[in-house]
C-alpha positions in Angstrom: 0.0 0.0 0.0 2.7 2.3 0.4 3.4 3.0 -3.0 -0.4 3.4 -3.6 -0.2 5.7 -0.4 2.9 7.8 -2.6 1.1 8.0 -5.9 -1.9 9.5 -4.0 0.2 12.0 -2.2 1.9 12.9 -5.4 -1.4 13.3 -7.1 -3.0 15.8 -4.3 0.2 17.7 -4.5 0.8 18.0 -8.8 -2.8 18.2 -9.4 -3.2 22.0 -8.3 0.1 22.8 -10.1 -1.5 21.1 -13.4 -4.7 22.6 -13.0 -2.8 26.4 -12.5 -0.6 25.3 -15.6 -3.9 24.3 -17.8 -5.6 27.6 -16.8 -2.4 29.6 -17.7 -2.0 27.9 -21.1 -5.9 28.4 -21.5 -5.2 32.0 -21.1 -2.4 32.3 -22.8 -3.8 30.7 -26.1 -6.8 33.2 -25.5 -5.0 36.1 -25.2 -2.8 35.0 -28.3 -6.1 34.7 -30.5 -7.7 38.1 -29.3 -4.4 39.9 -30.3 -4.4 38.0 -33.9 -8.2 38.5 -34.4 -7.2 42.4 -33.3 -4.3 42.6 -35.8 -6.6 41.0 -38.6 -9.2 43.9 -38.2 -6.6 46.6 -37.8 -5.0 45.0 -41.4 -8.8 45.0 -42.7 -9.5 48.6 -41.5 -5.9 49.5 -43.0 -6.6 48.3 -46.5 -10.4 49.8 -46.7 -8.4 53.0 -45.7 -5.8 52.8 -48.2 -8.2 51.4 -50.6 -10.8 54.6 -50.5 -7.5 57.1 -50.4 -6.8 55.1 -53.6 -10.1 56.0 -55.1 -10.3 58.9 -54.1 -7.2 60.3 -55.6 -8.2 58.1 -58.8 -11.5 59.8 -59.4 -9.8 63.5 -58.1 -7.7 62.8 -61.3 -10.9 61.4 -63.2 -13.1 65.1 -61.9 -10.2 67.3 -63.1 -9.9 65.6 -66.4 -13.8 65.9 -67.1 -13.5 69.4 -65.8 -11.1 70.6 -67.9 -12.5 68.5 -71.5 -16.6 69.7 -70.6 -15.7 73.3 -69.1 -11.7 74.9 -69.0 -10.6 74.1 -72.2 -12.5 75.7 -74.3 -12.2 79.1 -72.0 -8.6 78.9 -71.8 -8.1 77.8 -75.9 -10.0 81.1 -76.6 -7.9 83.5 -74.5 -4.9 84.6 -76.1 -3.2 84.3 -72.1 -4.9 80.6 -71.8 -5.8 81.5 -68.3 -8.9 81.6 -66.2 -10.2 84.1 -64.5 -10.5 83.8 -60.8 -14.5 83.3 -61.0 -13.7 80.6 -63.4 -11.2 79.1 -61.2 -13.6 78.6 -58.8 -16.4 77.3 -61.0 -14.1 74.7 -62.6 -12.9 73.7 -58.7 -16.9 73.6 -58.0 -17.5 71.2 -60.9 -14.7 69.3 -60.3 -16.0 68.3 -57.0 -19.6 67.5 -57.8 -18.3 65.7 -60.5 -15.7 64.2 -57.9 -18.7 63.3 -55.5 -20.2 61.7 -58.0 -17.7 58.5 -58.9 -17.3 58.2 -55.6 -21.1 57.7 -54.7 -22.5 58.3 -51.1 -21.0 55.1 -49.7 -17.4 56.4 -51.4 -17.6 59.5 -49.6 -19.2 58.6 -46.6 -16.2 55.9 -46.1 -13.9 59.2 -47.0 -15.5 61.4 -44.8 -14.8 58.5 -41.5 -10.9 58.5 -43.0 -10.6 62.2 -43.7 -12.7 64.3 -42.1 -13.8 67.2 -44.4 -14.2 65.8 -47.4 -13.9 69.3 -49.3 -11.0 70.1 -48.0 -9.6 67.0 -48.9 -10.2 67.4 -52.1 -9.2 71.2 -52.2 -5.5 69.4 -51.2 -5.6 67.0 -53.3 -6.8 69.2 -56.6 -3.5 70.9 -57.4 -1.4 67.9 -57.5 -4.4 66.4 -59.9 -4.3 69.2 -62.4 -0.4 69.2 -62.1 -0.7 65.7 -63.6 -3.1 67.0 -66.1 -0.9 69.4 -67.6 2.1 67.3 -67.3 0.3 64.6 -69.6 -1.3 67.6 -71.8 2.2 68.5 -72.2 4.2 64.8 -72.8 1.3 64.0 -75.8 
């Protein structure tokens, strides 16, 4: 009986030990699949936010291009300085963006306005680098 009487007290002694050790590992795993579900979202949430930026500097391109073949060119081809006048300016930059708020549709801009903020003056920012690409194409053709 004595070795019985061991194996017994060995038990009642390891079993608390294994039991604490389970629970640990238990947590452990748990916490290890809450931080790689967390990093999983944060990736997701990265790439919708990189992914509307993307669009929205796409179709900030797409509105200056329209703007400029429906409404500038034709006012700047019949100046003899080929510029527009401030009130011009400001229509083509108002065109631009309805046109602008248009490709990117009301779930576009209302995914642009949780990234950005103010929408318009995102776009105001991101205009003059857009119609820098315009003429730098105009002028490459």
């Amino acid at each position: 009986m004595e070795w019985n009487e061991t194996f017994d007290t060995i038990i009642q002694i390891l079993m608390p030990l294994l039991i604490t050790a389970i629970g640990a590992a238990l947590a452990f795993v748990a916490a290890y699949f809450k931080a790689r579900t967390d990093s999983i979202k944060n990736e997701d949430a990265r790439k919708v936010v990189d992914n509307i930026i993307d669009r929205a500097h796409m179709y900030t391109f797409e509105a200056v291009r329209g703007t400029a073949q429906v409404y500038t060119d034709e006012i700047r081809k019949a100046r003899a300085d080929g510029k527009l006048t401030a009130e011009e300016a400001a229509e083509a930059r108002r065109i631009a963006f309805e046109f602008f708020k248009t490709l990117m549709g009301q779930q576009g801009l209302k995914l642009l306005e949780e990234t950005v903020g103010d929408v318009q003056a995102w776009f105001e920012k991101a205009l003059e680098p857009a119609v820098g690409r315009l003429k730098d194409m105009s002028s490459a053709a």
